[in-house]
C-alpha positions as CSV (number, residue, x, y, z in Angstrom):
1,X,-8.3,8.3,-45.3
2,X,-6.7,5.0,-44.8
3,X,-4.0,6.1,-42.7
4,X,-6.1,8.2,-40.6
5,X,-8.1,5.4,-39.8
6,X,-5.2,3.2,-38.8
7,X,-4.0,6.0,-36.3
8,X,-7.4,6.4,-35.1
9,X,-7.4,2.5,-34.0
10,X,-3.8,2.7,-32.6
11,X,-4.8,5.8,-30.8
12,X,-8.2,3.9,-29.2
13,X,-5.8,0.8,-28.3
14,X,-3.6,2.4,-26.8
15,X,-5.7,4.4,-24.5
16,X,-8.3,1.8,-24.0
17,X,-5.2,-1.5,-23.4
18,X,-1.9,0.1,-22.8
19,X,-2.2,3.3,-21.0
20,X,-3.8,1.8,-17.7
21,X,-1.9,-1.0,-17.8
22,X,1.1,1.4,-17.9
23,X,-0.1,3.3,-15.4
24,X,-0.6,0.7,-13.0
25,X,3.3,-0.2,-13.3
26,X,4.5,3.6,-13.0
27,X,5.3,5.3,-9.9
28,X,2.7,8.0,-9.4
29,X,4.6,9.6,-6.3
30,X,1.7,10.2,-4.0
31,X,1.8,9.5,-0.7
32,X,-1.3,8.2,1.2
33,X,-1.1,9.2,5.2
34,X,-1.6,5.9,7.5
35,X,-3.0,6.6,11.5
36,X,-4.0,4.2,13.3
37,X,-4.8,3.0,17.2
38,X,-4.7,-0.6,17.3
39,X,-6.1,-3.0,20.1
40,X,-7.3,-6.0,17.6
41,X,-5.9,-7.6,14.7
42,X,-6.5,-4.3,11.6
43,X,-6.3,-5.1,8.2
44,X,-5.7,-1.5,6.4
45,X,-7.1,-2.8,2.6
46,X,-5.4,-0.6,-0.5
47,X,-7.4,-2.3,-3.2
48,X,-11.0,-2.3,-1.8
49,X,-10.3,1.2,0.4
50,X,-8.5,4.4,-0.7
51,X,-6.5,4.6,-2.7
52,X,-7.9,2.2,-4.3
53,X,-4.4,1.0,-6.0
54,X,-1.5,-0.6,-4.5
55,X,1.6,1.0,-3.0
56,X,5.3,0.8,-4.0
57,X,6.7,1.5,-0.6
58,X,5.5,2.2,3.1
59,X,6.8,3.5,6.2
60,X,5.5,2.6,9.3
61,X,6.5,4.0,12.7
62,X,5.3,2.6,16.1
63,X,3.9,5.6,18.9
64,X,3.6,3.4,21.2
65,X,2.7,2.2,24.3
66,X,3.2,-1.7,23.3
67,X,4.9,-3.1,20.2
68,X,2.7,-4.0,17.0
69,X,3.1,-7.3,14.7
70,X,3.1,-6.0,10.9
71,X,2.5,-8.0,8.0
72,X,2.1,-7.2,4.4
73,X,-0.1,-9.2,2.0
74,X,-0.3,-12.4,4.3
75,X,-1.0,-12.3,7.8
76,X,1.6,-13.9,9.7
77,X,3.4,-13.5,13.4
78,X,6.3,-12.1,12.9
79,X,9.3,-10.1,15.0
80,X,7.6,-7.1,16.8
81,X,8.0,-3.2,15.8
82,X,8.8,-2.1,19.1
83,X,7.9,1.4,20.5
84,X,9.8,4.0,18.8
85,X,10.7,1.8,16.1
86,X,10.1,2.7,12.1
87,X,9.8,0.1,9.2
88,X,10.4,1.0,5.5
89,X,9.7,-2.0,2.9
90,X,10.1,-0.7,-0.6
91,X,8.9,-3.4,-3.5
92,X,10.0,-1.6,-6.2
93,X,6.5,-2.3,-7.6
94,X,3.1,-2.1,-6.7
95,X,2.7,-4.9,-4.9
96,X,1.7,-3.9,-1.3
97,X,-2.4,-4.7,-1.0
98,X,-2.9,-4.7,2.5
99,X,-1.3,-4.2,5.9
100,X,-2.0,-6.7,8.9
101,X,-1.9,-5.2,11.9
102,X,-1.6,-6.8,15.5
103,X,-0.9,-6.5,19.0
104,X,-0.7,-8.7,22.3
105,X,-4.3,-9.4,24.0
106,X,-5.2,-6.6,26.4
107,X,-2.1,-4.2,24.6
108,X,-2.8,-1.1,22.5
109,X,-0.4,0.3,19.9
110,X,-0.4,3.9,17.4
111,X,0.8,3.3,13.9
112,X,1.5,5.8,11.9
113,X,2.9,6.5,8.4
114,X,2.4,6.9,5.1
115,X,2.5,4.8,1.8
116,X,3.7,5.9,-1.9
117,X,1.8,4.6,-5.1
């Protein structure tokens, strides 16, 4: 009776303490599709939005017409993705929680992509 009780609390432990916490560091391998026209500063939010979890990896690729300023986590300027252009960051981990997104005053851009948690 003992025992079965012991394997009964490592059981609930583990579900209840180990198991999310485990599958918050795994690799799920499912993509989330990203599309979107851009003419202001966008902020595409994994944690508070779908899916709700952050992502591993994204790839982003620029449709044009004008370039688009990415940034992921922190918004910052930095070089432009170009029309045409792709980016791929891969963490390794899920640590991508949101995308910045901005263009030139007056300028419109298409993103599109998709992201992997």
């Amino acid at each position: 009776m003992f025992r079965r009780a012991v394997v009964y609390t490592l059981f609930n432990m583990f579900r209840s303490v180990i198991h999310p916490y485990l599958y918050g560091i795994l690799l799920r391998g499912i993509t989330h599709p990203i599309r979107i026209v851009v003419d202001k500063m966008t902020i595409i939010d994994f944690i508070n939005e779908a899916p709700y979890t952050p992502l591993f990896s994204i790839t982003l690729y620029n449709d044009g017409p004008d370039q688009v300023y990415v940034s992921i986590n922190f918004h910052q300027k930095t070089t432009p993705l170009k029309p045409g252009e792709m980016l791929s960051i891969d963490l390794r981990s899920p640590k991508i929680e949101r995308i910045y997104l901005d263009v030139d005053e007056g300028k419109i851009a298409i993103v599109r992509g998709f992201g992997l948690y």
